[in-house]
Wavefront OBJ file of the C-alpha trace (Angstrom):
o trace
v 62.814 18.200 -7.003
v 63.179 16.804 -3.449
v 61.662 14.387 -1.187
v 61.065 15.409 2.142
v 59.914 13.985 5.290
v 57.873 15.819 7.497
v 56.682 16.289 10.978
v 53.707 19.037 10.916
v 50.702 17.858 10.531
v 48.686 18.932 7.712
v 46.585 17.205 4.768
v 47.159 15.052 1.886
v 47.049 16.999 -1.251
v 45.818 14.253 -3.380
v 41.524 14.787 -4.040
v 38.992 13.298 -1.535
v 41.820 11.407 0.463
v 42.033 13.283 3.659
v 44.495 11.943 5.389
v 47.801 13.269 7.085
v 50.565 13.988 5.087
v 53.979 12.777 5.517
v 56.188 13.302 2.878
v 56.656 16.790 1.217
v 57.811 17.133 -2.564
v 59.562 20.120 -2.637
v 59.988 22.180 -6.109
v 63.906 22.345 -5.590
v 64.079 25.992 -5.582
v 61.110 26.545 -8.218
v 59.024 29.384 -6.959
v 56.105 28.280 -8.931
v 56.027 24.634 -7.731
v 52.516 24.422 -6.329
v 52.960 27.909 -5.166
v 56.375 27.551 -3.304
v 54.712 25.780 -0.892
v 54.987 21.636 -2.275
v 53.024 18.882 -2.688
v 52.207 17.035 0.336
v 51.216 13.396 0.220
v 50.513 10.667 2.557
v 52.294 7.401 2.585
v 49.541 5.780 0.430
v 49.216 8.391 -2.296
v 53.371 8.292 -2.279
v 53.002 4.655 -2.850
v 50.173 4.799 -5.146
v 51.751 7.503 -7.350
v 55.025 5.857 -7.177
v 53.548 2.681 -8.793
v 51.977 4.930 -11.616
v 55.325 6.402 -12.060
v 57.334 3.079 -12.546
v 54.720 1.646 -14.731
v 55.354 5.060 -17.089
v 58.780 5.064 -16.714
v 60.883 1.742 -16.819
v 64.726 2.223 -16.375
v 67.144 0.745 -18.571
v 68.962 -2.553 -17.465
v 72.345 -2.334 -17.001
v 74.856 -4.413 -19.417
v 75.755 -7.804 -17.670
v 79.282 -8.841 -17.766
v 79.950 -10.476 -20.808
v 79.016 -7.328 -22.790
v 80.843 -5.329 -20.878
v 84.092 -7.276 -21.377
v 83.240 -7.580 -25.393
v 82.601 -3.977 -25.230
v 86.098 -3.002 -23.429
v 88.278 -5.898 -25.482
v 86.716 -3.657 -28.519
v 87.824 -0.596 -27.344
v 91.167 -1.644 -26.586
v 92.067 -2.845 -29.852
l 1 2 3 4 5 6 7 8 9 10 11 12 13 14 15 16 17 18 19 20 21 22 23 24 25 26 27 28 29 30 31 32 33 34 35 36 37 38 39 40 41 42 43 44 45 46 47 48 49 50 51 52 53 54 55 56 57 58 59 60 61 62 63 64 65 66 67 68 69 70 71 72 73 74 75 76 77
C-alpha cells in the first residue's frame, strides 16, 4: 500500500464527511483495492484513522543499550 498526495479535487471517501480529499491510499498494484481506483481521505479522516490505527497497533520498543551490549558480550563468547 502507498500514501499519496494529491492535487485533483475530489471527495473524502469516509461516510457523511464531505470534504476534499487530499491524500490517496493507493492498493500498491492490487486491482481490487477499492476498485483500482484508492481510498481518498481528507486530512482529518487521515488523522482520525491514523489515531485508530496506533491505538490497535502499538510497535515494539527498541532494546536500550545495556541489553544490547549484554546481548552481543553473549554472543561473542
Amino acid at each position: 500500500m502507498k500514501l499519496e498526495k494529491i492535487n485533483v479535487k475530489t471527495r473524502c471517501d469516509m461516510h457523511l464527511c464531505g470534504k476534499v480529499a487530499a491524500y490517496r491510499i493507493a492498493g500498491g498494484g492490487h486491482p481490487r483495492f477499492f476498485g483500482g481506483a484508492g481510498l481518498y481521505l481528507c486530512k482529518d479522516c487521515l488523522k482520525k484513522l491514523y489515531e485508530a490505527i496506533g491505538k490497535e497497533v502499538v510497535p515494539k520498543s527498541p532494546d536500550n543499550l545495556i541489553k544490547k551490549a549484554v546481548k552481543r558480550r553473549e554472543s561473542n563468547d
